[in-house]
C-alpha positions in Angstrom: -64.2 70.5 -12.5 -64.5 69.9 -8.9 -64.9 66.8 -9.3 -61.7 66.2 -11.1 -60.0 68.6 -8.7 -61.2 66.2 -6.2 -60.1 62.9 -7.7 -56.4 64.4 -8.9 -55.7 65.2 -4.9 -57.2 61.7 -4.4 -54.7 59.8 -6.4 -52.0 62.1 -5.4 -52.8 61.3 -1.7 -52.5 57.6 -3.2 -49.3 57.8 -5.0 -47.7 59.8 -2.1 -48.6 57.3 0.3 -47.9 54.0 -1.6 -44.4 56.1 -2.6 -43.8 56.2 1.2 -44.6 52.5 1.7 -42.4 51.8 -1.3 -39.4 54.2 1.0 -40.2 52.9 4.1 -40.2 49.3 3.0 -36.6 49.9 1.6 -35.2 51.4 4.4 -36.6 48.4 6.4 -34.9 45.7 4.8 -32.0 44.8 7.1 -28.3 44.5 5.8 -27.2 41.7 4.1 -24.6 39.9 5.9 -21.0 38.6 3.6 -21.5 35.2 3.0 -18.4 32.6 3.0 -19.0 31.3 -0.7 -18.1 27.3 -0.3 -16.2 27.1 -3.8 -15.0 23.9 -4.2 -11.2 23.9 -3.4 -9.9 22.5 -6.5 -11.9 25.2 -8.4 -9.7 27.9 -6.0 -6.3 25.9 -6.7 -7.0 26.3 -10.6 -7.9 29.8 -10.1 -4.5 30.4 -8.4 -2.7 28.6 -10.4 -4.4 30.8 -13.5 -3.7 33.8 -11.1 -7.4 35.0 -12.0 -8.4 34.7 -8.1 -9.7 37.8 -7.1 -11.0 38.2 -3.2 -14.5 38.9 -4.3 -16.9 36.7 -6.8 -20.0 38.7 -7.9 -22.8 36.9 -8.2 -24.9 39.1 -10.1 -25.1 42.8 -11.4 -26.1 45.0 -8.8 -26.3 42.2 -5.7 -24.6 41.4 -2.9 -21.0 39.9 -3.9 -19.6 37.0 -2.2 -16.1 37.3 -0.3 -13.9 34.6 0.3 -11.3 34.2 3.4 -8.5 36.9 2.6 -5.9 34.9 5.2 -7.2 31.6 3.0 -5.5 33.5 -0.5 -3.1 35.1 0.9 -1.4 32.4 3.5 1.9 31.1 2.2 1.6 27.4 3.2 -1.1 27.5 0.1 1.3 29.0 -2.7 1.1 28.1 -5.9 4.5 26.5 -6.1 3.5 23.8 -3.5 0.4 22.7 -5.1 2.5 22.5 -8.6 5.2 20.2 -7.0 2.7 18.3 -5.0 0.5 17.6 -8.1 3.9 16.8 -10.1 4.4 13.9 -7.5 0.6 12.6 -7.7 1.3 12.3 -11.4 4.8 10.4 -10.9 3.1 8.0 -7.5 0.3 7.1 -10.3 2.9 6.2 -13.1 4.5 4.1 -10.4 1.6 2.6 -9.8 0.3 1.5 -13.2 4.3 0.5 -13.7 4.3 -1.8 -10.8 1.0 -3.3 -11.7 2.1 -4.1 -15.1 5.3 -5.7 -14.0 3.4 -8.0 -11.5 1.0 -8.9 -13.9 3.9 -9.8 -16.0 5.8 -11.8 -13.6 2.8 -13.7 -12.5 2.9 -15.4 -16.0 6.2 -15.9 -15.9 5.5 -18.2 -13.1 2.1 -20.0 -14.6 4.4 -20.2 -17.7 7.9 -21.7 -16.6 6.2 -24.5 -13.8 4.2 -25.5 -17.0 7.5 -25.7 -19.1 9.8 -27.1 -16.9 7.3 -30.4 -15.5 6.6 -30.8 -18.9 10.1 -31.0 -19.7 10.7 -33.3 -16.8 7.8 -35.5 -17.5 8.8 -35.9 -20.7 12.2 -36.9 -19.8 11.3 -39.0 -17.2 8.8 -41.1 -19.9 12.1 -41.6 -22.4 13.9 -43.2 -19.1 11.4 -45.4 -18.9 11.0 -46.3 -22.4 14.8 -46.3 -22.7 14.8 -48.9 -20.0 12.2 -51.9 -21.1 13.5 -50.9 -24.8 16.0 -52.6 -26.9 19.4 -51.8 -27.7 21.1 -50.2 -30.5 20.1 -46.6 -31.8 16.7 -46.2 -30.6 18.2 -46.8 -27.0 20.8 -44.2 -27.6 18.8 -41.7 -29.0 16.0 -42.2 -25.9 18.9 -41.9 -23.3 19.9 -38.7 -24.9 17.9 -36.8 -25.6 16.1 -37.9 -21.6 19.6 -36.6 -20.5 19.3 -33.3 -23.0 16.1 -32.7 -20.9 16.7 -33.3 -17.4 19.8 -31.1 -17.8 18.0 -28.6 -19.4 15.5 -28.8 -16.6 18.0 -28.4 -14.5 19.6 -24.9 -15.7 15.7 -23.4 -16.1 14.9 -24.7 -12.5 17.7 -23.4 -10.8 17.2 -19.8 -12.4 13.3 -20.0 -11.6 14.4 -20.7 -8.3 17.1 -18.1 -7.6 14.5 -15.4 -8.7 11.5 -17.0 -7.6 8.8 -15.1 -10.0 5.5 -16.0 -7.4 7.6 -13.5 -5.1 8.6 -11.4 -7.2 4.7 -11.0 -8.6 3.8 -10.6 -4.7 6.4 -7.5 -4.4 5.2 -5.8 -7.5 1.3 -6.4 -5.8 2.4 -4.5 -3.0 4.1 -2.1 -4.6 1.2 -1.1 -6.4 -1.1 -0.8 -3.1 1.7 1.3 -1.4 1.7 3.6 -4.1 -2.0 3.7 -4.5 -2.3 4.4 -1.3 0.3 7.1 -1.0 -1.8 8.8 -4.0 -4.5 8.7 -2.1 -2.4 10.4 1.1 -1.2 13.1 -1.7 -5.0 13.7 -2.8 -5.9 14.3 1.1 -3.3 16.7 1.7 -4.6 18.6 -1.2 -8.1 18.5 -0.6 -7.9 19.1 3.0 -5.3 21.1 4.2 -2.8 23.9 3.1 0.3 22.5 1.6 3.5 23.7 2.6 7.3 22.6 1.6 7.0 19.9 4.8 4.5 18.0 2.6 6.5 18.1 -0.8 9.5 16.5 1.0 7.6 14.1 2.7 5.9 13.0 -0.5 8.9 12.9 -1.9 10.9 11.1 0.3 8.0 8.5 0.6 8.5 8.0 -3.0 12.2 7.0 -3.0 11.7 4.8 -0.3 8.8 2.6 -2.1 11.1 2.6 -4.9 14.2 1.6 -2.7 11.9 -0.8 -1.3 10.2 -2.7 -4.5 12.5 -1.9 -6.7 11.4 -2.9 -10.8 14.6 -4.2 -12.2 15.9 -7.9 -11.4 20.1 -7.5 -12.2 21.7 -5.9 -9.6 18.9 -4.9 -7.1 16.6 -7.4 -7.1 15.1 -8.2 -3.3 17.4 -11.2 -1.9 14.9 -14.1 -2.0 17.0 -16.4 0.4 18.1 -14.3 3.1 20.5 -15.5 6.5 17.8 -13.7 8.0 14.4 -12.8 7.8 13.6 -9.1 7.9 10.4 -7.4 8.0 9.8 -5.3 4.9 10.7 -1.5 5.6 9.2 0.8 2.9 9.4 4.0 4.4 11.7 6.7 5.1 13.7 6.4 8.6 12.8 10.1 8.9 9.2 9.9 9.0 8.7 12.4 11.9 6.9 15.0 9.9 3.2 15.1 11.6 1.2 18.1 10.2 0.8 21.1 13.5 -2.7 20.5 14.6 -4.9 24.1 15.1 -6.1 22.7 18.7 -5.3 24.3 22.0 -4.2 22.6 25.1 -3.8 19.1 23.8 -4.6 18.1 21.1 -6.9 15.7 22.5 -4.7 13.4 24.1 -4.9 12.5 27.3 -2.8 9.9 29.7 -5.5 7.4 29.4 -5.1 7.5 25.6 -1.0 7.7 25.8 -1.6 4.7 28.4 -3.9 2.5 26.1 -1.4 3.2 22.7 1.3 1.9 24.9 -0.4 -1.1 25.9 -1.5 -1.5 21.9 2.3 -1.7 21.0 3.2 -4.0 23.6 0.6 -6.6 22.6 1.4 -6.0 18.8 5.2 -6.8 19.7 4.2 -10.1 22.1 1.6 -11.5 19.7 1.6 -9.9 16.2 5.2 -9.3 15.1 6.8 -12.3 16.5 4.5 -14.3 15.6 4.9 -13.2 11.6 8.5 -13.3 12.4 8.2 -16.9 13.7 6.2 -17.6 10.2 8.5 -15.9 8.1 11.5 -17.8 9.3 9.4 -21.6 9.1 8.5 -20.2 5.0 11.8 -19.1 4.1 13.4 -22.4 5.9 11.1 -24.7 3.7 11.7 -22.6 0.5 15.1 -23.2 0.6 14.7 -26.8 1.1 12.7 -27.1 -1.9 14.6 -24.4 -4.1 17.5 -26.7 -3.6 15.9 -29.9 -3.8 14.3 -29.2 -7.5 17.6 -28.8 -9.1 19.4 -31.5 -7.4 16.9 -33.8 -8.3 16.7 -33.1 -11.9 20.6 -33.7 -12.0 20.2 -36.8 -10.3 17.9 -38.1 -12.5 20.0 -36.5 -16.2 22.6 -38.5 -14.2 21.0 -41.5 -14.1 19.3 -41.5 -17.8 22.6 -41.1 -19.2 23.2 -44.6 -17.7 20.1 -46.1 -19.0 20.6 -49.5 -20.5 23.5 -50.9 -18.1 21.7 -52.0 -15.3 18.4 -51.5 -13.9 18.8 -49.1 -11.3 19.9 -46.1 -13.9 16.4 -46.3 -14.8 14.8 -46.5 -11.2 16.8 -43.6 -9.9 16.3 -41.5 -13.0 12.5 -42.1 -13.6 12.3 -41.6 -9.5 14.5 -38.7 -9.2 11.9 -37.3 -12.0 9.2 -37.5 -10.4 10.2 -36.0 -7.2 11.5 -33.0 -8.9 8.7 -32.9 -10.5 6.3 -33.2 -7.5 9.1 -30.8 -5.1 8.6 -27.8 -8.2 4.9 -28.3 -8.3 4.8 -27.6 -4.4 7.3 -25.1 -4.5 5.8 -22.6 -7.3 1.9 -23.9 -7.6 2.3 -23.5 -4.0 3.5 -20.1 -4.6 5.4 -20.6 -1.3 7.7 -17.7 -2.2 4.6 -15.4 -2.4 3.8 -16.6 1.4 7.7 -15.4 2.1 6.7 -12.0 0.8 3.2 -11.7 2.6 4.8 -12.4 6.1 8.0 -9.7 5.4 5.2 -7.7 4.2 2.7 -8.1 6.7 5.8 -7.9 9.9 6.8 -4.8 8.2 3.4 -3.4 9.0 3.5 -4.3 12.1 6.7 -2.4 12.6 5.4 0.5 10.6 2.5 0.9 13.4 5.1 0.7 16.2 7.1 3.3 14.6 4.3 5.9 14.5 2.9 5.1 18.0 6.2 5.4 19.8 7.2 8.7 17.3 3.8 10.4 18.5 4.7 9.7 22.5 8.0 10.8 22.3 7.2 14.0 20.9 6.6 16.7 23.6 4.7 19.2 22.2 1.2 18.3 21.6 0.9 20.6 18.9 3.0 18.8 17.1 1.0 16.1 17.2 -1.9 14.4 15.4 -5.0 14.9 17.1 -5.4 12.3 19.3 -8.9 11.3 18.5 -7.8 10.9 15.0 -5.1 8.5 15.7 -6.8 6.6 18.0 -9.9 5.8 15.0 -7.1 5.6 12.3 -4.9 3.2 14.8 -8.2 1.2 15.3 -9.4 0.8 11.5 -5.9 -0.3 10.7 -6.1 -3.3 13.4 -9.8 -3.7 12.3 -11.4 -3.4 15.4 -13.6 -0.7 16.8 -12.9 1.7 19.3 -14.4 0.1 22.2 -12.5 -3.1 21.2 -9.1 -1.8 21.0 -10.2 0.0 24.4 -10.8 -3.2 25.6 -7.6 -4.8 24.3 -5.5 -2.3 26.1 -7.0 -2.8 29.1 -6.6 -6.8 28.7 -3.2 -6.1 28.5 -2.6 -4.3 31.4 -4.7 -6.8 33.5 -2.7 -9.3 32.1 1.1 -7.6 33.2 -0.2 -6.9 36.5 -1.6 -10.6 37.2 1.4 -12.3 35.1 -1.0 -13.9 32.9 0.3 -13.7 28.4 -2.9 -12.4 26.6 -4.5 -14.8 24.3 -5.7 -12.7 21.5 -3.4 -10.5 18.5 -4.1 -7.3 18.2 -5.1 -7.2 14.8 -8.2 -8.9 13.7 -7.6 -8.2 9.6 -4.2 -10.8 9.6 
């Protein structure tokens, strides 16, 4: 009886004590700190959107729940109306897009399709001058000098449309088209990922929209893109009002210094001595030589239905006709194998980038208030990349360029390595 006396206090004693441990090992567990749950943000901007976001996501029954930044919900830049418009707009720059990419697709053929047609047209002609000439008289010379004369004038109505709206262009505008929109979905896709939008960002995706189309528009009557200017312009495909820059979270400022101001003025000084002008320069020599040959095709081919028709009276109807052939022939082959109007394009296009990076350097140095600016270091990799150099080498340009002014010396390299 003692003995059981003895081992009941005993494993009483034991329970006690290993209930203490079991306390004391509670009350020694420190306090779990909140922990900022990383949801991913699309996950967040459905659950808004749903309007099933709550400010706290429980894990588990009974555990620690996870909160998520209150000012992050409840901030106004990051309404649901916002997202909604913004994603509206990603769905329209996409259509555009695929639209655009379609079209060029479309007018590239029609290029590969009528400089087929049309020299095989002329060659043919040109062969029934010839046979037309060392032929007889009678009807089988008639009917050779006619229907030679059917084709060279037929030639010469298809030419001179192919010409006026020169489809190799055309197909290059569509091209570009598409990458600007591509490229403006992926700006749209950024803003939504990264930031907070807010009604600055719907306008400015929207008035970046209406310019592309004002710009590249799809339709050939009426507002198709003059092919043959009096003057060549740089292509400008985006709104006049682009000042919006998103208000950077930085103090002070914004990590721009006067070194950095100093180096992205010397940037768009070089890019305005070497890189524009010379695109312009280009630009002007490509459209000059287009004309040439858009109004030499024609003309030729009506030389030479002129002289067919003449076939059989004297030996030079033949020669100028079965000549005359053969240029035009040779002229449309340069013009639109040659795709010389797509060169037209790619030098509008590639001046208007030029002007495009001038634009936002000079907008970010006028602007006073450094908040209101992009962060400097940002703009100085982005402004970099988009010349394709690093940022030691366009560090190094910009102090070529200033050695250069000061000594009177021009400086021998462009600024952009990528054209």
């Amino acid at each position: 009886m003692a003995s059981l006396q003895t081992s009941g206090l005993l494993f009483s004693s034991s329970s006690s004590t290993s209930s203490s441990k079991r306390i004391n090992a509670a009350i020694s567990v420190p306090k779990l700190p909140k922990i900022r749950f990383p949801l991913p943000r699309n996950s967040i901007k459905e659950m808004i959107l749903r309007g099933s976001f709550s400010n706290t996501v429980p894990l588990e029954k009974n555990a620690a729940t996870t909160t998520i930044d209150e000012p992050f919900i409840n901030s106004p830049a990051a309404s649901a109306k916002e997202i909604s418009q913004l994603y509206a707009i990603l769905e329209t720059v996409a259509d555009r897009a695929e639209m655009h990419k379609n079209v060029g697709e479309q007018r590239d053929n029609w290029n590969e399709l009528l400089l087929n047609s049309i020299n095989m047209i002329t060659l043919t002609a040109t062969t029934m001058a010839g046979v037309a000439a060392t032929g007889g008289a009678g009807a089988p010379l008639l009917a050779l000098r006619l229907s030679s004369t059917l084709l060279f004038t037929a030639a010469t109505g298809m030419l001179y449309i192919m010409n006026k709206i020169q489809p190799s262009q055309l197909a290059e505008e569509q091209r570009n088209a598409t990458k600007l929109f591509r490229q403006l979905q992926s700006q749209i896709q950024t803003t939504l990922a990264l930031y907070d939008p807010a009604e600055l960002d719907v306008k400015d995706a929207m008035d970046n929209v209406l310019a592309l189309d004002k710009a590249y528009p799809l339709p050939l009557l009426g507002k198709m893109i003059e092919k043959f200017p009096a003057k060549f312009e740089p292509a400008v495909w985006w709104p006049k009002s682009h000042d919006f820059q998103r208000k950077s979270k930085r103090p002070g400022k914004n990590e721009w210094s006067e070194e950095l101001e100093a180096e992205m003025r010397e940037v768009i000084e070089v890019i305005k001595g070497k890189d524009t002008e010379d695109y312009m320069r280009l630009g002007n020599l490509a459209l000059k030589i287009n004309k040439i040959l858009a109004i030499s095709g024609p003309l030729l081919t009506g030389i030479a239905a002129a002289g067919s028709a003449f076939v059989g009276n004297g030996s030079w109807a033949a020669i100028v006709a079965v000549a005359a052939g053969a240029l035009a022939t040779t002229v449309n082959t340069f013009e639109h194998a040659g795709q010389v109007g797509m060169v037209v394009e790619m030098y509008r296009n590639c001046a208007g980038f030029f002007s495009l990076m001038e634009e936002s350097i000079e907008s970010s140095l006028e602007e006073t208030d450094f908040d209101r600016r992009e962060d400097g270091q940002m703009f100085e990799m982005k402004m970099a990349l988009q010349l394709g150099r690093s940022l030691s080498e366009l560090r190094e340009l910009a102090q070529n360029s200033s050695s250069s002014r000061i000594y009177g010396i021009e400086v021998d390299e462009f600024a952009s390595k990528l054209f």
